[in-house]
C-alpha positions as CSV (number, residue, x, y, z in Angstrom):
1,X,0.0,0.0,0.0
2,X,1.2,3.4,-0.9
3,X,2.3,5.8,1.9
4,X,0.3,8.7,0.7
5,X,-2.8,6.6,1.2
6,X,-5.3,8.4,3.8
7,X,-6.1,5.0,5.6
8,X,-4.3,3.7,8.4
9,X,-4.5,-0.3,8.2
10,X,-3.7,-1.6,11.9
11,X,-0.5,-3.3,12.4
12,X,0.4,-6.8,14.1
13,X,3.6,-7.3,16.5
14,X,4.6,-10.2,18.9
15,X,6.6,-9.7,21.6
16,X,7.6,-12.3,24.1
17,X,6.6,-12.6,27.9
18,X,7.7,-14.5,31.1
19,X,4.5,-13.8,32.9
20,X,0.8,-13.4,30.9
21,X,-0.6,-12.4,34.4
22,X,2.0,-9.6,34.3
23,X,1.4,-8.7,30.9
24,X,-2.4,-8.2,31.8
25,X,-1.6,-6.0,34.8
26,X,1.0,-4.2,31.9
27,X,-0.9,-3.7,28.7
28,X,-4.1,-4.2,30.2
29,X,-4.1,-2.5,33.3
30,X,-1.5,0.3,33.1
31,X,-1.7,1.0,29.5
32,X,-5.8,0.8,29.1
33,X,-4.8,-2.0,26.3
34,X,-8.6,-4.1,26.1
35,X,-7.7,-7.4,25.8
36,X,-9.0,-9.9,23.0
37,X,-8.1,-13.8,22.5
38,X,-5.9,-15.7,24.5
39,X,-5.1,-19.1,25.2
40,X,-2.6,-20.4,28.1
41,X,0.4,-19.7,25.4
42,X,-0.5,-16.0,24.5
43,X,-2.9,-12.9,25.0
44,X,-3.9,-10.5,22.4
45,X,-4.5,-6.6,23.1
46,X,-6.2,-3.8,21.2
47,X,-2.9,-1.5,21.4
48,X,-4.3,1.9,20.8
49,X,-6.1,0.0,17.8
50,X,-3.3,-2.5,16.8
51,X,-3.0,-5.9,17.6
52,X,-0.5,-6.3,19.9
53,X,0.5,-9.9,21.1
54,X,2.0,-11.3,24.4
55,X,3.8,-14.8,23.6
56,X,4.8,-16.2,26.5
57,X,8.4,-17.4,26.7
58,X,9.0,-19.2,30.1
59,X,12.8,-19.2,29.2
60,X,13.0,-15.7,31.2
61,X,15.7,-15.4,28.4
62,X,17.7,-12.1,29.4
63,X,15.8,-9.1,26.5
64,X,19.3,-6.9,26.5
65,X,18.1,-4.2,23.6
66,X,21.3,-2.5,21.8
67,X,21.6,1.1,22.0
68,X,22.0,3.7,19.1
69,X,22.8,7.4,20.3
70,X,20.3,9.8,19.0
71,X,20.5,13.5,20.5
72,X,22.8,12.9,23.5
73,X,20.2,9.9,24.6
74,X,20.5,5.7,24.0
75,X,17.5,4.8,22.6
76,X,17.1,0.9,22.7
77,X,17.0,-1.2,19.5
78,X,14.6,-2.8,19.0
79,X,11.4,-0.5,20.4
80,X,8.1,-0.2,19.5
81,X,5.0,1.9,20.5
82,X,2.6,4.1,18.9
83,X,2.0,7.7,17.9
84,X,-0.6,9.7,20.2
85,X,-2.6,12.6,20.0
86,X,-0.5,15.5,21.8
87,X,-2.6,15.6,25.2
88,X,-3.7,11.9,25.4
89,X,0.1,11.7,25.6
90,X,0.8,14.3,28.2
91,X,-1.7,12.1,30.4
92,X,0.4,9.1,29.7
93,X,3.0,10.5,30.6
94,X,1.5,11.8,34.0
95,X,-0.1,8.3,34.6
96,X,3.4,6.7,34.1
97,X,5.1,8.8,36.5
98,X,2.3,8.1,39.4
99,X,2.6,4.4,38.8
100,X,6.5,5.2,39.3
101,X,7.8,3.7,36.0
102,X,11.2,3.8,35.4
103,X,11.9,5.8,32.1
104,X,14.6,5.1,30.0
105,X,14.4,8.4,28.9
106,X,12.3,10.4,30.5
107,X,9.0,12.1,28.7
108,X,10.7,15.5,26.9
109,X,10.0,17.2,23.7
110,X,12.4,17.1,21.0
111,X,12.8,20.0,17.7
112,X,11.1,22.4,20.0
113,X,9.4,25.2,17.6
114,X,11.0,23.1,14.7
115,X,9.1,21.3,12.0
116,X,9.2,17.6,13.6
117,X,8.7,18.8,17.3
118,X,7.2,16.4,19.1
119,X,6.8,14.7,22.9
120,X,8.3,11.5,22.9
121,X,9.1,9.3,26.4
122,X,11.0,5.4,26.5
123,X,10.6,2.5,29.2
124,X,10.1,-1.0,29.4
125,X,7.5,-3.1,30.0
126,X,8.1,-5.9,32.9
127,X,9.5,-8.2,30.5
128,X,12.2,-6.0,29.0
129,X,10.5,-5.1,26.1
130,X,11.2,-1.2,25.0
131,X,8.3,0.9,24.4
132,X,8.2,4.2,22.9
133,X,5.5,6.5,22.8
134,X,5.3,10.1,21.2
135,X,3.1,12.9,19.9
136,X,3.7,15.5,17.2
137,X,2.4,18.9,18.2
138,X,1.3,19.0,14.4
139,X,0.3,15.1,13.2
140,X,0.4,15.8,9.7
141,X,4.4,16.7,10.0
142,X,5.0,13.5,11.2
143,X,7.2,12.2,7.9
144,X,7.8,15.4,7.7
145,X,11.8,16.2,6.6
């Protein structure tokens, strides 16, 4: 599908878990994420309208993300997350911090006044798993150069 087409189509990712119970509390309780199928293997949630899976992975296998510099900050590789609207974000951000999660780098707005600005905020989930989540002040600059 083209990129200048006006639809979004939702998208699908798989991440792996030690602990479904702990991904409910996670997606489902912290982030609002409603939850959909599951068996005793995995748990599907609607994230922010994308399917969003939770295998579970009783290896506990150590999730060490590399880190690429990008404006003085290590941002882990891989992440994932989605784009907000700019004060759904802000009360993200505020719920975060009262449920005391440790931010990889903390929420902060990046190109300030400039043609990309936007909020942006990383952490983990439970599991290791990076997470990003951001918000353009203007969405229709967001592959904007």
């Amino acid at each position: 599908m083209s990129s200048a087409s006006n639809t979004l189509q939702p998208f699908h990712l798989a991440v792996p878990v030690d602990d479904l119970a702990a991904a409910r509390r996670f997606y489902g309780g912290l982030l609002g994420c409603p939850e959909g199928r599951s068996s005793a293997e995995w748990v599907d949630f609607d994230f922010f309208g994308h399917q969003l899976v939770a295998h579970l992975d009783p290896s506990g296998r150590a999730r060490t993300p590399l880190y690429n510099p990008v404006d003085g900050k290590d941002v882990p590789v891989p992440h994932f997350g989605v784009v907000l609207e700019w004060d759904h974000w802000h009360r993200l951000a505020q719920q975060l911090r009262e449920a005391g999660i440790d931010f990889g780098i903390e929420p902060g707005i990046r190109f300030a006044g400039q043609v990309g600005e936007q909020a942006t905020m990383f952490f983990q989930d439970f599991c290791g798993n990076a997470l990003e989540f951001k918000a353009f002040r203007d969405p229709s600059r967001l592959f904007a150069k």
